[in-house]
C-alpha positions in Angstrom: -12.3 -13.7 44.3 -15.0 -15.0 41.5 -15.5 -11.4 40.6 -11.8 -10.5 40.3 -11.0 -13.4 37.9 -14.4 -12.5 36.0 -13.0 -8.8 36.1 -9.4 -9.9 34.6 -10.8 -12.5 31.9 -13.5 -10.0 30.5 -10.7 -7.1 30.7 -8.3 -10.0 29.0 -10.9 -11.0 26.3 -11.5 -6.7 25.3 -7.5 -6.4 24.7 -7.7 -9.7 22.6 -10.6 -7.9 20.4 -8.6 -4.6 20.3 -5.5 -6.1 19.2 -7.5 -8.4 16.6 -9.0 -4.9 15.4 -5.0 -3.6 15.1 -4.3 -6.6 13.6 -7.1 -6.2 11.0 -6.9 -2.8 10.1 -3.7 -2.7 7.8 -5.3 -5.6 5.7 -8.7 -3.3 5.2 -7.1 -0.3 4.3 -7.5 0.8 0.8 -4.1 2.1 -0.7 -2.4 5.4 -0.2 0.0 7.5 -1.7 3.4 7.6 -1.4 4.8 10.5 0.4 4.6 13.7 -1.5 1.7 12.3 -3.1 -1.7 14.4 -3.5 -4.8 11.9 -2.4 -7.7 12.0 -4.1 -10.6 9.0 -3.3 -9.9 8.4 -6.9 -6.6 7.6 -6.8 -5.1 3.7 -6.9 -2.0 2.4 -7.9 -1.5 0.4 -11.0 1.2 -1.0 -13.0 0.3 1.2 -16.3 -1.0 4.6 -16.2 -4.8 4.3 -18.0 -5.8 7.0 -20.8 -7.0 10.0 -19.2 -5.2 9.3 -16.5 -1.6 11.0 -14.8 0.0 9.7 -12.1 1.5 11.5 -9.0 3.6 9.0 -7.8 5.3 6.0 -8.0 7.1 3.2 -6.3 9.1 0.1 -6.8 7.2 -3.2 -6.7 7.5 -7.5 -7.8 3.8 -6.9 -8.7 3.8 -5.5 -12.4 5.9 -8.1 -14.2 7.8 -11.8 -14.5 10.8 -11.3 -13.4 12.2 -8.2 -11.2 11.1 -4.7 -10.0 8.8 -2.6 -12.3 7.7 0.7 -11.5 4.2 1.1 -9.6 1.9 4.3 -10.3 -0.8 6.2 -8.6 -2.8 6.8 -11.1 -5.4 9.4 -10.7 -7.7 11.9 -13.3 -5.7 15.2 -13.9 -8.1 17.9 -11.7 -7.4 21.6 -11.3 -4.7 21.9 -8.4 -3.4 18.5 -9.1 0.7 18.1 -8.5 1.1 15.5 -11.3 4.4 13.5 -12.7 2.5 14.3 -16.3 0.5 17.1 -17.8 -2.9 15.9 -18.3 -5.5 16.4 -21.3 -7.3 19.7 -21.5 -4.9 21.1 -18.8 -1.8 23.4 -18.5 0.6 23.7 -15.6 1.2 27.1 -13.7 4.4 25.8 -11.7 7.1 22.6 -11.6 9.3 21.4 -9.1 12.1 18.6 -9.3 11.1 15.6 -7.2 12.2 12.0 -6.9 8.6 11.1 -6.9 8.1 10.8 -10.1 11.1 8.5 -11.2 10.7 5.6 -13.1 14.1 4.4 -13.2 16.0 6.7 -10.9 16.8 10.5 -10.7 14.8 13.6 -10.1 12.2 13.7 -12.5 9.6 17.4 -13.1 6.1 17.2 -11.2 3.5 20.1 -12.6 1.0 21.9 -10.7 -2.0 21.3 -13.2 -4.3 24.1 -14.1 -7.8 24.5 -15.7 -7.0 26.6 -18.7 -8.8 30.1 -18.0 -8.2 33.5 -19.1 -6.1 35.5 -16.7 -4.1 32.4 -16.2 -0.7 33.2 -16.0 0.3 29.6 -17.7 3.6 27.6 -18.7 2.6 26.5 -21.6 -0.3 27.8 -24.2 -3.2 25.2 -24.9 -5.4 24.6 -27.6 -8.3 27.6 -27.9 -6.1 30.2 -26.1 -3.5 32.8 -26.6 -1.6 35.6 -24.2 -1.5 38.6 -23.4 1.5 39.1 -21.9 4.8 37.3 -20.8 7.2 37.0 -18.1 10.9 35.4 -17.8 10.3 33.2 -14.4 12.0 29.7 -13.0 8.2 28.9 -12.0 8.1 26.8 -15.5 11.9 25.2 -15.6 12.0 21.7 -16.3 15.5 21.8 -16.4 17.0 24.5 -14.0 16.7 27.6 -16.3 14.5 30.1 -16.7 11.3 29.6 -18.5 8.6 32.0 -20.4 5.1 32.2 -18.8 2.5 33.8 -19.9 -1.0 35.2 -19.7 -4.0 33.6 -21.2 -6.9 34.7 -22.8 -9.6 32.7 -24.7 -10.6 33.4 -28.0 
């Protein structure tokens, strides 16, 4: 009888700690992206987007301002690979898609798939130090539905 009661209080006392833990957990966890969103541990959300920074998503929130909603980014450097709502510094974008992650106000707004500028590229746009090769008529660069130029880099 003694052991049964000591059985049920210590088995009573471990469900108390694991719901605690649950409990806990949501209040530890460091912020995420939104859906859609590409993670990177140097990613956070803020209410401005910093220099040298792009953001890949972005949200709603009473946080950023007096009065009303303002719109929330996750901010993160602009890195090779990156799906971004803005081209970043020193990069050029190889692909776009239409996405309601990016919206600041409503609407589907372009995301770019970021690129380290590189020769044999084939690029969207041109950047600073580069020039092309070649061309191609493609919808892989539309920012508006239509088709788009892309072309082949090469460093000089």
């Amino acid at each position: 009888m003694i052991r049964s009661k000591l059985r049920t209080l210590l088995l009573g006392g471990g469900g108390a700690a694991v719901m605690l833990a649950t409990a806990l957990a949501p209040a530890t966890a460091s912020a995420s992206p939104a859906p859609g969103a590409t993670a990177t541990a140097a990613g956070f959300w803020s209410c401005t987007v910093p220099p040298g920074y792009t953001f890949t998503s972005t949200q709603q929130t009473l946080n950023c301002g007096d009065s009303g909603f303002r719109t929330y980014y996750f901010v993160q450097p602009p890195a090779d690979g990156l799906w971004a709502c803005t081209p970043g510094d020193g990069f050029t974008y190889s692909s776009t898609q239409s996405t309601l992650d990016c919206s600041t106000g409503g609407g589907f707004r372009t995301k770019y798939l970021l690129r380290t500028p590189k020769t044999g590229l084939w690029a969207c746009t041109v950047p600073s130090g580069f020039t092309y090769t070649s061309t191609q008529s493609t919808l892989d660069c539309s920012t508006s539905g239509g088709f788009r130029t892309k072309y082949l880099l090469r460093a000089f």
